[in-house]
N, CA, C and O atoms as a Maestro MAE file, in Angstrom:
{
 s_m_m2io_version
 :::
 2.0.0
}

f_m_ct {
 s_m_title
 :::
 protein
 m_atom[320] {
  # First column is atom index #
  i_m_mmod_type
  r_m_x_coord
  r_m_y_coord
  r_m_z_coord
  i_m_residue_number
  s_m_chain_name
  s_m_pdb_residue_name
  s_m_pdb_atom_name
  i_m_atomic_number
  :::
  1 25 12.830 4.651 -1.168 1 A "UNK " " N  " 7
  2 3 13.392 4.914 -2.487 1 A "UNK " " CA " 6
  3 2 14.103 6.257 -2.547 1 A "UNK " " C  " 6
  4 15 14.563 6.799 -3.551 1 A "UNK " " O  " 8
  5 25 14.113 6.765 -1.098 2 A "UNK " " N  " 7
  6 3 14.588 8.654 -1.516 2 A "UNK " " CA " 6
  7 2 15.984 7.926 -1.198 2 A "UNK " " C  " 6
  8 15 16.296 6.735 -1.158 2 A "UNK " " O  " 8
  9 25 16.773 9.238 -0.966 3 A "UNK " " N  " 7
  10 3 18.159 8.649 -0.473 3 A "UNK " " CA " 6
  11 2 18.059 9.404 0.924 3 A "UNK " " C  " 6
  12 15 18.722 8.955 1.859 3 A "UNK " " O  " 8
  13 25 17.167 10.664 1.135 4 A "UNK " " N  " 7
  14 3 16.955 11.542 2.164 4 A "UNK " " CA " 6
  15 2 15.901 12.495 1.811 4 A "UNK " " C  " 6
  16 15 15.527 12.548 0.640 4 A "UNK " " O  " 8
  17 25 15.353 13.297 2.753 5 A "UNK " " N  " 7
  18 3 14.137 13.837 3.008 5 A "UNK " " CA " 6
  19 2 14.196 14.842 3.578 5 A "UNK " " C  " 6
  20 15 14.271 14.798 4.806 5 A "UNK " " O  " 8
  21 25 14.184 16.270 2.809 6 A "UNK " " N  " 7
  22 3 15.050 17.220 3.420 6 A "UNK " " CA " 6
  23 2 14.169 17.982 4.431 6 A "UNK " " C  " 6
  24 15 13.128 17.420 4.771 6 A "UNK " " O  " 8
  25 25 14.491 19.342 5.017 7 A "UNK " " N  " 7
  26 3 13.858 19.493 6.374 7 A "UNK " " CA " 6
  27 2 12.389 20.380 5.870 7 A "UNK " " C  " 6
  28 15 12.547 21.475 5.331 7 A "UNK " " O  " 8
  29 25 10.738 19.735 6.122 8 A "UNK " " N  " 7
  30 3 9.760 20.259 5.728 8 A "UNK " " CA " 6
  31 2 8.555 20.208 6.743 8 A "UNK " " C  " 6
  32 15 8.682 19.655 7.836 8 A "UNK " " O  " 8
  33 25 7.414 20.789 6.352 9 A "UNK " " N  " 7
  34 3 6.388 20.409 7.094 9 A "UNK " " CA " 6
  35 2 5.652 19.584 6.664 9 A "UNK " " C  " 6
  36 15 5.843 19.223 5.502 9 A "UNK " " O  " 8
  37 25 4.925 19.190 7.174 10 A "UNK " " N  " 7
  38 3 3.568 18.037 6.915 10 A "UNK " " CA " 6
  39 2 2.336 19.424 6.682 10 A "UNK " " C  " 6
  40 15 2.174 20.476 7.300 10 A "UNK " " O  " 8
  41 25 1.514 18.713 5.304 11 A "UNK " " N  " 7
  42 3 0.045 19.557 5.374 11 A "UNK " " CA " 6
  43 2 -0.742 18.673 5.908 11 A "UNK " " C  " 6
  44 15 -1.911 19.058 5.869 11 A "UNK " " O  " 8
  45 25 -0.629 17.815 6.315 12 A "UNK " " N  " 7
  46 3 -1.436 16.701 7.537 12 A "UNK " " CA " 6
  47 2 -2.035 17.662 8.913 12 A "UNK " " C  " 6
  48 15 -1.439 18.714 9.147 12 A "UNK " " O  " 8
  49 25 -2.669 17.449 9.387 13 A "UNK " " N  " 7
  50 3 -3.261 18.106 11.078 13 A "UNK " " CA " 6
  51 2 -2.118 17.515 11.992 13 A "UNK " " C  " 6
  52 15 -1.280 18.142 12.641 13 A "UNK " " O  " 8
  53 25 -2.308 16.053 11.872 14 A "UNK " " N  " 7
  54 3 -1.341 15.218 12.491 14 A "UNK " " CA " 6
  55 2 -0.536 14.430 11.957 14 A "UNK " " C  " 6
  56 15 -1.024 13.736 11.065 14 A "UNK " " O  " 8
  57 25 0.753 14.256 12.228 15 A "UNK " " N  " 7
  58 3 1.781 13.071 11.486 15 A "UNK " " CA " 6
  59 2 2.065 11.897 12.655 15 A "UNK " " C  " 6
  60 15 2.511 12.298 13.730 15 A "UNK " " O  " 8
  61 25 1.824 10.474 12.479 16 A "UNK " " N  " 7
  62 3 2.397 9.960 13.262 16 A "UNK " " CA " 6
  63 2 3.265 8.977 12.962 16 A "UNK " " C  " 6
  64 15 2.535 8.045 12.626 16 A "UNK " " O  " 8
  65 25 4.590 8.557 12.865 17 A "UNK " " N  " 7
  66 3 5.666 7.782 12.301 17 A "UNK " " CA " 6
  67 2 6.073 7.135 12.979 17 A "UNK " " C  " 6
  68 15 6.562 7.668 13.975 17 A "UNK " " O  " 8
  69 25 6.149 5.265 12.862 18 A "UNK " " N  " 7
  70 3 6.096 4.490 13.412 18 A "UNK " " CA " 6
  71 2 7.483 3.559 13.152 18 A "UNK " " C  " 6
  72 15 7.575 2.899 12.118 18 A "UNK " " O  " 8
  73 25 8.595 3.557 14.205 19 A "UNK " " N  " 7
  74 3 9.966 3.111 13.628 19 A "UNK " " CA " 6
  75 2 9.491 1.664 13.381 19 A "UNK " " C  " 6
  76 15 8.851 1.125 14.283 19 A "UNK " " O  " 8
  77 25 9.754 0.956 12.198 20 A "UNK " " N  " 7
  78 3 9.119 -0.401 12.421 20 A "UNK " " CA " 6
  79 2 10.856 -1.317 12.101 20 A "UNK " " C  " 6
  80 15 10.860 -2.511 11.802 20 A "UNK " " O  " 8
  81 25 11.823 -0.720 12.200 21 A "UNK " " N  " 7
  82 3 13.559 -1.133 12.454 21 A "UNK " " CA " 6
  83 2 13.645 -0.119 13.317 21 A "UNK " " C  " 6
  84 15 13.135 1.001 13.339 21 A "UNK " " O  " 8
  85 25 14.729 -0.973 14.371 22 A "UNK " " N  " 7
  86 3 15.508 0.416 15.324 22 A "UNK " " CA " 6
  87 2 16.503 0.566 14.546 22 A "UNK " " C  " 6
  88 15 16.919 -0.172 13.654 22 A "UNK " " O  " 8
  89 25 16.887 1.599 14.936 23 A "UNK " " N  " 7
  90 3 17.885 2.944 14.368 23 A "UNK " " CA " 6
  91 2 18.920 2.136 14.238 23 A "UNK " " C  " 6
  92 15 19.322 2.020 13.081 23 A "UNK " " O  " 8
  93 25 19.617 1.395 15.248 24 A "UNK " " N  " 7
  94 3 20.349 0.533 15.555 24 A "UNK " " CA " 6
  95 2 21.228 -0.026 13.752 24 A "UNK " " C  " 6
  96 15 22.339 0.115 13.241 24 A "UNK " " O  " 8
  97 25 19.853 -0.697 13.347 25 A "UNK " " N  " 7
  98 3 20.269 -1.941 12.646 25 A "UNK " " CA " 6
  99 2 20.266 -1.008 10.927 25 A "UNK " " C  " 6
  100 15 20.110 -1.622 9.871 25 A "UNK " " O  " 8
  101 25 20.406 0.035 10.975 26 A "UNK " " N  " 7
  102 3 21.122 0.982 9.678 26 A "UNK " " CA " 6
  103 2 21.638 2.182 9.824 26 A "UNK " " C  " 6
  104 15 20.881 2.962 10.402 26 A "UNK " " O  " 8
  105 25 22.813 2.674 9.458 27 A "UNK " " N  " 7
  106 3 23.463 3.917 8.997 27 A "UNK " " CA " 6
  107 2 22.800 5.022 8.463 27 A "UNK " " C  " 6
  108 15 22.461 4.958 7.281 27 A "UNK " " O  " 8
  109 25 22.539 6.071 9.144 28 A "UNK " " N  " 7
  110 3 21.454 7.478 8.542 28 A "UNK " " CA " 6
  111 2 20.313 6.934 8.554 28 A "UNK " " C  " 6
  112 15 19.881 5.880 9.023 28 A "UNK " " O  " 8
  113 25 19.769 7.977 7.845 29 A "UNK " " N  " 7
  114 3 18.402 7.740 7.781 29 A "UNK " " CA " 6
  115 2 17.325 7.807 9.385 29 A "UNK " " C  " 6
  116 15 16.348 7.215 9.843 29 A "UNK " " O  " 8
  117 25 18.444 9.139 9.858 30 A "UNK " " N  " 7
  118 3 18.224 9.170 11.043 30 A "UNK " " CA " 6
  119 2 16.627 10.521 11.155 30 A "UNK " " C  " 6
  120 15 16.570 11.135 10.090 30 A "UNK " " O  " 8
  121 25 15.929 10.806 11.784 31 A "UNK " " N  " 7
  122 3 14.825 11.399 12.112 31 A "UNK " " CA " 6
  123 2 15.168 12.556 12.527 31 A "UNK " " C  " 6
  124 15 15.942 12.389 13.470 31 A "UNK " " O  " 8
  125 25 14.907 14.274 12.207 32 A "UNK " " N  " 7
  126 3 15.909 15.302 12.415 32 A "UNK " " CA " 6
  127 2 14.588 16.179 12.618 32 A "UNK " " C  " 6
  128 15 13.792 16.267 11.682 32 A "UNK " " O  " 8
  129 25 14.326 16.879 13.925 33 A "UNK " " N  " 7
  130 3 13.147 18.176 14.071 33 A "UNK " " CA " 6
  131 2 14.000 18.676 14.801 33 A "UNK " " C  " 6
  132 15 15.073 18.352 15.310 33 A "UNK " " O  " 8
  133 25 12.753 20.268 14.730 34 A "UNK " " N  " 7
  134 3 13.409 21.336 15.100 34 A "UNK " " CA " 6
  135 2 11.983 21.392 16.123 34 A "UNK " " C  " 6
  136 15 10.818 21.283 15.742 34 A "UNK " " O  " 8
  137 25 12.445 21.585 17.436 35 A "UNK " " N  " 7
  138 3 11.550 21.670 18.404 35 A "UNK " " CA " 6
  139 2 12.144 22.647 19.334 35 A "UNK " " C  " 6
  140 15 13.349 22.513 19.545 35 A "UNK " " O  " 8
  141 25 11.426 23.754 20.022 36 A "UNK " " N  " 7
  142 3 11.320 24.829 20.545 36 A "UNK " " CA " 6
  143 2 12.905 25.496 20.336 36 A "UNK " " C  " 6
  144 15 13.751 25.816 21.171 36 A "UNK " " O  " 8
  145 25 12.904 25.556 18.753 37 A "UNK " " N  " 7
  146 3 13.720 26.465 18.008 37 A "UNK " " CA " 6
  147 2 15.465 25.877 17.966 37 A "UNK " " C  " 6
  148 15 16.447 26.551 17.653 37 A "UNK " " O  " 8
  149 25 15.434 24.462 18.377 38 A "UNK " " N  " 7
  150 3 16.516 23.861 18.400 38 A "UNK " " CA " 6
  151 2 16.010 22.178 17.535 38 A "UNK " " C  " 6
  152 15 15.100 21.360 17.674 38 A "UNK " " O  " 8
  153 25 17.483 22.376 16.444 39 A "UNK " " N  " 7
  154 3 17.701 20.862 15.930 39 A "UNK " " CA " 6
  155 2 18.056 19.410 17.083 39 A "UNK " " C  " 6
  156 15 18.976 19.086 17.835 39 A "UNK " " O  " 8
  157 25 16.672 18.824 16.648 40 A "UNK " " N  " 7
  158 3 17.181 17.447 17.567 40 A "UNK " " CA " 6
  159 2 17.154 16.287 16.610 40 A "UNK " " C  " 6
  160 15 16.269 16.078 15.781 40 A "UNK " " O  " 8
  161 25 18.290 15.513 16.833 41 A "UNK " " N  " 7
  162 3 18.068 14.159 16.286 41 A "UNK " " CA " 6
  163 2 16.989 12.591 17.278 41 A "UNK " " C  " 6
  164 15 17.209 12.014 18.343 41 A "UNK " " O  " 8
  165 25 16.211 12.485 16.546 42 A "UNK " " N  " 7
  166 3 15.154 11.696 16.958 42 A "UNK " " CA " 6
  167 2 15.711 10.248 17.318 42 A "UNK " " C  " 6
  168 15 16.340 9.854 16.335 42 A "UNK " " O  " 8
  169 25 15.722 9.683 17.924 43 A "UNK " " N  " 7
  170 3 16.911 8.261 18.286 43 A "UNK " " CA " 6
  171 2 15.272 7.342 18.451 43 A "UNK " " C  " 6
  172 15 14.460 7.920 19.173 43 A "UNK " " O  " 8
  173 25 14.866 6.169 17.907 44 A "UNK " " N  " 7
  174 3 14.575 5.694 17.894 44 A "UNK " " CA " 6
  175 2 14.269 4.192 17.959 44 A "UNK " " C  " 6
  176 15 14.512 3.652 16.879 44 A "UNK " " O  " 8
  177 25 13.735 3.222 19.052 45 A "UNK " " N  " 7
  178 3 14.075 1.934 18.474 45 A "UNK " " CA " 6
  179 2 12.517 1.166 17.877 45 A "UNK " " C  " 6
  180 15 11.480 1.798 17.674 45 A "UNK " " O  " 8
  181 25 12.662 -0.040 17.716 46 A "UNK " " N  " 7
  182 3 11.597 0.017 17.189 46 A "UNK " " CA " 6
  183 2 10.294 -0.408 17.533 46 A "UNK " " C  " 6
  184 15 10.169 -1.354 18.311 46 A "UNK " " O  " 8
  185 25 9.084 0.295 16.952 47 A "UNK " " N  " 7
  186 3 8.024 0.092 17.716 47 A "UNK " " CA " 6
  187 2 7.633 1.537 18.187 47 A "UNK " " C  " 6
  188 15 6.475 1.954 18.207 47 A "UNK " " O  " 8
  189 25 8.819 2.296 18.590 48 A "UNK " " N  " 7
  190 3 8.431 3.234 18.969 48 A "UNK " " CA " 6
  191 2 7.788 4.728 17.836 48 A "UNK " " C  " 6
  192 15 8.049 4.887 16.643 48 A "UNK " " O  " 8
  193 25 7.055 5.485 18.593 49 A "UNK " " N  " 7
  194 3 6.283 5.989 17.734 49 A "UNK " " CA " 6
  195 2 6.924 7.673 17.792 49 A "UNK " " C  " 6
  196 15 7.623 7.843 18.790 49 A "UNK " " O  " 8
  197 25 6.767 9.137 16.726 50 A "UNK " " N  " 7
  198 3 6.566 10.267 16.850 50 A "UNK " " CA " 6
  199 2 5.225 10.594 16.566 50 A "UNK " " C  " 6
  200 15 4.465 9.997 15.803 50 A "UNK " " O  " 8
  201 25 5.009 11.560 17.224 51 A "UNK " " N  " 7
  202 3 3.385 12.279 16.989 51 A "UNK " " CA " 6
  203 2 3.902 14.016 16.671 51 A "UNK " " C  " 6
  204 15 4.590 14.622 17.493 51 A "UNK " " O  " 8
  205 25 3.468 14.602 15.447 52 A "UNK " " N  " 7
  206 3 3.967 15.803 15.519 52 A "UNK " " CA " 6
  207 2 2.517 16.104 15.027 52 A "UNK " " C  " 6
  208 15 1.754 15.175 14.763 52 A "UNK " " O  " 8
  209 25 2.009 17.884 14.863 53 A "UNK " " N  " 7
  210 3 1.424 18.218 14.361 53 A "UNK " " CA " 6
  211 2 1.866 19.061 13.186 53 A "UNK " " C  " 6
  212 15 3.094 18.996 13.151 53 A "UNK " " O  " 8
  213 25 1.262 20.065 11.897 54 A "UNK " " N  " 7
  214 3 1.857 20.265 11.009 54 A "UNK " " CA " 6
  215 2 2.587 21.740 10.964 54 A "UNK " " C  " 6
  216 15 2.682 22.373 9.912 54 A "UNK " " O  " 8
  217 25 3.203 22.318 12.500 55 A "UNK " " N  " 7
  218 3 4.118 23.420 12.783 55 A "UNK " " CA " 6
  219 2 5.573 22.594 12.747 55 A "UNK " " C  " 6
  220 15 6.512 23.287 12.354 55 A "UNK " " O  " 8
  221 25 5.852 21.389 13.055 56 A "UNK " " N  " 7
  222 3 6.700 20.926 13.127 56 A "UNK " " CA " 6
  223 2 7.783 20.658 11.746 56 A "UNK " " C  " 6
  224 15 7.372 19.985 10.800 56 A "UNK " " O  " 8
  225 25 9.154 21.234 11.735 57 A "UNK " " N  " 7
  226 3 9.747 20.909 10.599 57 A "UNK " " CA " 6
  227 2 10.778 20.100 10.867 57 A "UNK " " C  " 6
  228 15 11.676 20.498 11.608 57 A "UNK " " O  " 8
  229 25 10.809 18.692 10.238 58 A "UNK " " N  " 7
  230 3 11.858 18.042 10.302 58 A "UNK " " CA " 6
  231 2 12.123 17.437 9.310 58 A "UNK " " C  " 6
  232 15 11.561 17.957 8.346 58 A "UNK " " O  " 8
  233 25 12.983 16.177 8.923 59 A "UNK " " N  " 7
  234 3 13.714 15.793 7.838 59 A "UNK " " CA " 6
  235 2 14.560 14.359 8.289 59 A "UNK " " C  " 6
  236 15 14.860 13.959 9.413 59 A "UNK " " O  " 8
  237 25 14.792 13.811 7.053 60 A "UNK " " N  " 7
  238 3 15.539 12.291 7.450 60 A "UNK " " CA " 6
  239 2 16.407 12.203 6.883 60 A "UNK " " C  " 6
  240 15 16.148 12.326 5.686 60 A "UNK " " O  " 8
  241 25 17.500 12.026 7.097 61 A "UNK " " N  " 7
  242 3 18.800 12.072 6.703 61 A "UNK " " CA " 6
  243 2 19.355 10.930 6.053 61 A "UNK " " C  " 6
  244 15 18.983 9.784 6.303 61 A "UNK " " O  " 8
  245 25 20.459 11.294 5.015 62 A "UNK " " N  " 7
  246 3 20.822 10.042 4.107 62 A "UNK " " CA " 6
  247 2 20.846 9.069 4.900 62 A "UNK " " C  " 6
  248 15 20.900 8.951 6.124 62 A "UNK " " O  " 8
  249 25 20.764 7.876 3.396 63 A "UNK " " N  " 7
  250 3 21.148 6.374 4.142 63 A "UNK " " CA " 6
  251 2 22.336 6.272 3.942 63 A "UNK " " C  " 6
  252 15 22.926 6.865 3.038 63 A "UNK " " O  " 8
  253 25 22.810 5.569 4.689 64 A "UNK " " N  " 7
  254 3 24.486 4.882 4.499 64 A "UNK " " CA " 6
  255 2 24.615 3.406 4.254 64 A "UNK " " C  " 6
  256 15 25.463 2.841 3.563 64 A "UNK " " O  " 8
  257 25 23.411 2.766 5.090 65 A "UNK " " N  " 7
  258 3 24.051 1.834 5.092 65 A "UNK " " CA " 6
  259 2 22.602 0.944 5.458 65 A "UNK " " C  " 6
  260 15 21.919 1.496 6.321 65 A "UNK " " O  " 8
  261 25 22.168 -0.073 5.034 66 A "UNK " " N  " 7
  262 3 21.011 -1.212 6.118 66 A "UNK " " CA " 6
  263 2 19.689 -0.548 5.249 66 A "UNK " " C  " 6
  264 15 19.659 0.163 4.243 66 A "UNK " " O  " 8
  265 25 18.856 -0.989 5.919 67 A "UNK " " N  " 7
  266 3 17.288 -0.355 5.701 67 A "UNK " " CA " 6
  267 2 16.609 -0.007 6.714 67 A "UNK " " C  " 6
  268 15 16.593 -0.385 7.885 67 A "UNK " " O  " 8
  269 25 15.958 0.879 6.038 68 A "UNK " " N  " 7
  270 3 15.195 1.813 7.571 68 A "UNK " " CA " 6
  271 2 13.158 1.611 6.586 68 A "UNK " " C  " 6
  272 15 12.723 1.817 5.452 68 A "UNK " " O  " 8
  273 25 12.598 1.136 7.870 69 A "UNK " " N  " 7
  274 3 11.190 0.881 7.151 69 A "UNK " " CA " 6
  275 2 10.672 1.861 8.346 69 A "UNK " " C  " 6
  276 15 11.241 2.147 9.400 69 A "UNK " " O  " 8
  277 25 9.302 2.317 7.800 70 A "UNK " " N  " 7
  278 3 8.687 3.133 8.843 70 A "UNK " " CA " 6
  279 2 7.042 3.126 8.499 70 A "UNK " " C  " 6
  280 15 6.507 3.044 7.393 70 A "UNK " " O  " 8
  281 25 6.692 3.191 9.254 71 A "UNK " " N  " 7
  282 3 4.707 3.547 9.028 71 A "UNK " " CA " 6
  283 2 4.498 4.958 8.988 71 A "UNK " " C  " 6
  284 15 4.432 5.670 9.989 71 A "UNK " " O  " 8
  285 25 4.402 5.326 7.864 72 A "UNK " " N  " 7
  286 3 3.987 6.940 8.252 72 A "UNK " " CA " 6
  287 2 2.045 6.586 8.128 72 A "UNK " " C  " 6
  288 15 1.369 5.783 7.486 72 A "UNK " " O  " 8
  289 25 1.708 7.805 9.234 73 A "UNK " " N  " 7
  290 3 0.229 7.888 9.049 73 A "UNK " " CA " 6
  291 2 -0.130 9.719 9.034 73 A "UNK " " C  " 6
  292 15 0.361 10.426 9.915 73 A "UNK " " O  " 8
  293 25 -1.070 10.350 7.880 74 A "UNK " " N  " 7
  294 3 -1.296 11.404 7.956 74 A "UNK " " CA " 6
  295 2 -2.778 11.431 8.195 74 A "UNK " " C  " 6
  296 15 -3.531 10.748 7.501 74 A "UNK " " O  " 8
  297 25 -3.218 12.211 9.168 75 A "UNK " " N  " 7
  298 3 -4.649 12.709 9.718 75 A "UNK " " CA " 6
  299 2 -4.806 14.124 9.108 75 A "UNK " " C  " 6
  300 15 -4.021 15.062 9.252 75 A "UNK " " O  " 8
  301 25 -6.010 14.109 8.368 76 A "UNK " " N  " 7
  302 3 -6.232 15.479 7.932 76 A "UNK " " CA " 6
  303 2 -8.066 15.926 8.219 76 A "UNK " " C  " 6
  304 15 -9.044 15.189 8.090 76 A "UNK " " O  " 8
  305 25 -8.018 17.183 8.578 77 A "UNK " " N  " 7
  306 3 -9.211 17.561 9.071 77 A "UNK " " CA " 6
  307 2 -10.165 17.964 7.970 77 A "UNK " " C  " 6
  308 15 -9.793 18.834 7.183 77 A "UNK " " O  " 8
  309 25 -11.779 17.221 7.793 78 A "UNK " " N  " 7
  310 3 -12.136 17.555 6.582 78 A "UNK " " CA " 6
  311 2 -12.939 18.986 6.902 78 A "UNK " " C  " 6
  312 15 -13.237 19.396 8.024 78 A "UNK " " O  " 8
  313 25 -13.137 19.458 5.976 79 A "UNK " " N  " 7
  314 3 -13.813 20.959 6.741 79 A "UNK " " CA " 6
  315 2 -14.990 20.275 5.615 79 A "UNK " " C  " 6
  316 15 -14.652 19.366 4.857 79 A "UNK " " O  " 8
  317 25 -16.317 20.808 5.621 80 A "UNK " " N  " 7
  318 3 -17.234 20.649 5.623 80 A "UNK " " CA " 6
  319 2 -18.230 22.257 5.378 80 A "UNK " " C  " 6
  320 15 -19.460 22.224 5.356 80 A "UNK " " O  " 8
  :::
 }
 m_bond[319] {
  # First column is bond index #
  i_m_from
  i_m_to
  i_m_order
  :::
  1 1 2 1
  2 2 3 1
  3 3 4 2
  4 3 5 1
  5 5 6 1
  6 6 7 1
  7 7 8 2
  8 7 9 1
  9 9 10 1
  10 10 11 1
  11 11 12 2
  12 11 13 1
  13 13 14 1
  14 14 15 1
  15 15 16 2
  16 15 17 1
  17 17 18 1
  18 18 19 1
  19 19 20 2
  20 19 21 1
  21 21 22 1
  22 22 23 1
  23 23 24 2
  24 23 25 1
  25 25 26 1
  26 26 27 1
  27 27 28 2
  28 27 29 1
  29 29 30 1
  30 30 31 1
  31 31 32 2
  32 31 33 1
  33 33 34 1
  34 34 35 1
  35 35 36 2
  36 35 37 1
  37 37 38 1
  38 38 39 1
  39 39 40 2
  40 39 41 1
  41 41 42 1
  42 42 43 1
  43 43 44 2
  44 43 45 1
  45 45 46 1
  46 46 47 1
  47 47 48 2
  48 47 49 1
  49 49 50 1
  50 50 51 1
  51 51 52 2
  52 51 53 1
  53 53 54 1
  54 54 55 1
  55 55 56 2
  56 55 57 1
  57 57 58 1
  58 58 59 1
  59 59 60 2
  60 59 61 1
  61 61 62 1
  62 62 63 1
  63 63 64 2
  64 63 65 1
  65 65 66 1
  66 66 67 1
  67 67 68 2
  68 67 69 1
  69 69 70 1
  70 70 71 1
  71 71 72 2
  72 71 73 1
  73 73 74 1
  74 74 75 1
  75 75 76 2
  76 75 77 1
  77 77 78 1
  78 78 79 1
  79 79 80 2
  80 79 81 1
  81 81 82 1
  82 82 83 1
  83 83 84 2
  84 83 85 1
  85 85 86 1
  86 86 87 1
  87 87 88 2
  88 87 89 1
  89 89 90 1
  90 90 91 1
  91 91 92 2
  92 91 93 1
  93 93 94 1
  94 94 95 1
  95 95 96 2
  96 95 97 1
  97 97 98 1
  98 98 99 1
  99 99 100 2
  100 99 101 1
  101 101 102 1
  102 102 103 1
  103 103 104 2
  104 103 105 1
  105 105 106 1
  106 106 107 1
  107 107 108 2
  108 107 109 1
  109 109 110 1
  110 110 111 1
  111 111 112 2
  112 111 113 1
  113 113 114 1
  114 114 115 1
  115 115 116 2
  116 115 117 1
  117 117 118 1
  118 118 119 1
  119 119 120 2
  120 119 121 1
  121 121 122 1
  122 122 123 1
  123 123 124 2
  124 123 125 1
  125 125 126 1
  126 126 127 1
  127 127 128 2
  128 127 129 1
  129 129 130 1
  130 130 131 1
  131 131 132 2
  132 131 133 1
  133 133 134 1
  134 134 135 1
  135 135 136 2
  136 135 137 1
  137 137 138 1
  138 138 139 1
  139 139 140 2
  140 139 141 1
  141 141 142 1
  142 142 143 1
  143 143 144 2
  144 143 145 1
  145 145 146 1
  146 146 147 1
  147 147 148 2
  148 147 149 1
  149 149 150 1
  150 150 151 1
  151 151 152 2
  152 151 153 1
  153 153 154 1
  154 154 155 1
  155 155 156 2
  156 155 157 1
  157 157 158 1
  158 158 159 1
  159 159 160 2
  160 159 161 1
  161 161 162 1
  162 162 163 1
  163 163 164 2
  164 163 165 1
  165 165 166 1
  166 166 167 1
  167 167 168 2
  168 167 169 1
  169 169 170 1
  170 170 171 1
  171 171 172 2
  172 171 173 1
  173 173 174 1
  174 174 175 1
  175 175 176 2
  176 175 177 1
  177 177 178 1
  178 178 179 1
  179 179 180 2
  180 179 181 1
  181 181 182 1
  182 182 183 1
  183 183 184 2
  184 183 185 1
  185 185 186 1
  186 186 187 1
  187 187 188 2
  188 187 189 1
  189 189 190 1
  190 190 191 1
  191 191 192 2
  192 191 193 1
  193 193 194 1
  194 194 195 1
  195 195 196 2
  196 195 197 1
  197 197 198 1
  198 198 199 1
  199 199 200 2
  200 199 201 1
  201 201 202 1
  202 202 203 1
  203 203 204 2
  204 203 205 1
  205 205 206 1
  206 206 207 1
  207 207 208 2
  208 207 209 1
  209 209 210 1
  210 210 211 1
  211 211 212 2
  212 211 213 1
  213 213 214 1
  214 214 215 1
  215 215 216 2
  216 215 217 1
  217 217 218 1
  218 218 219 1
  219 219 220 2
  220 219 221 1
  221 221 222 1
  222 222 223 1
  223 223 224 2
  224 223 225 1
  225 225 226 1
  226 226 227 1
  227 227 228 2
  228 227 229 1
  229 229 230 1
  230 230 231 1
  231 231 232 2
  232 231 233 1
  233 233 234 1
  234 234 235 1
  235 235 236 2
  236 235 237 1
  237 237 238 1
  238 238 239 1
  239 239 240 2
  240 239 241 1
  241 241 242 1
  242 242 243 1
  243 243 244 2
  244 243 245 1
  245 245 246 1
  246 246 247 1
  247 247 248 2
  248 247 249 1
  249 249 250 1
  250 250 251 1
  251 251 252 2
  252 251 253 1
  253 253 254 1
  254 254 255 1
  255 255 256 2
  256 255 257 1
  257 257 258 1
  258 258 259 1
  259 259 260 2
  260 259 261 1
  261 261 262 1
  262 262 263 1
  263 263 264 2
  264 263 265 1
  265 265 266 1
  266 266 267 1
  267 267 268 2
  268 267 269 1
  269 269 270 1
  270 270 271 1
  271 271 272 2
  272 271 273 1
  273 273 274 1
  274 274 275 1
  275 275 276 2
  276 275 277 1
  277 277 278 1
  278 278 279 1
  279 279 280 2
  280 279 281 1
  281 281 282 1
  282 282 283 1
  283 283 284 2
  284 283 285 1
  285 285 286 1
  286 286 287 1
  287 287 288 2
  288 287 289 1
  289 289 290 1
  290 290 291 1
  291 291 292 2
  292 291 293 1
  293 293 294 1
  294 294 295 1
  295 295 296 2
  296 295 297 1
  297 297 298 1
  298 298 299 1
  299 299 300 2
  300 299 301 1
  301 301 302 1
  302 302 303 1
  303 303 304 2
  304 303 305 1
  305 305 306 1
  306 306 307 1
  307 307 308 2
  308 307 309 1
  309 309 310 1
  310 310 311 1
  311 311 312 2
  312 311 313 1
  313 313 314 1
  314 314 315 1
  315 315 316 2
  316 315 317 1
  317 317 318 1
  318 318 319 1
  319 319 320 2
  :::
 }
}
């Protein structure tokens, strides 16, 4: 329902996001981190998975065009 998802962190321990369409079959809505201080675009097909923890900042970029579905899962550590 967003149109895009601008560049943030997760308060999760762990994020893991599950392409459940490849990239392929829609316009944007492409997967965007910044890993050892450089922007990468995440190319994905589907099935395939990211695992980040919550130092990681990234972001998803408009749609243009198709649908993009995904599994997000957040792990959070309970302190006790």
């Amino acid at each position: 329902t967003r149109p895009w998802l601008g560049f943030h962190t997760d308060r999760s321990a762990v994020t893991i996001n599950v392409a459940l369409a490849p990239d392929a079959t829609h316009e944007g809505g492409r997967l965007h981190a910044v890993l050892g201080g450089e922007h990468r675009i995440v190319e994905r097909d589907e099935g395939e998975a990211t695992v980040h923890g919550d130092d990681v900042m990234h972001a998803v970029s408009a749609m243009r065009g198709g649908v993009r579905y995904s599994l997000v899962l957040l792990f959070f550590i309970k302190n006790e």
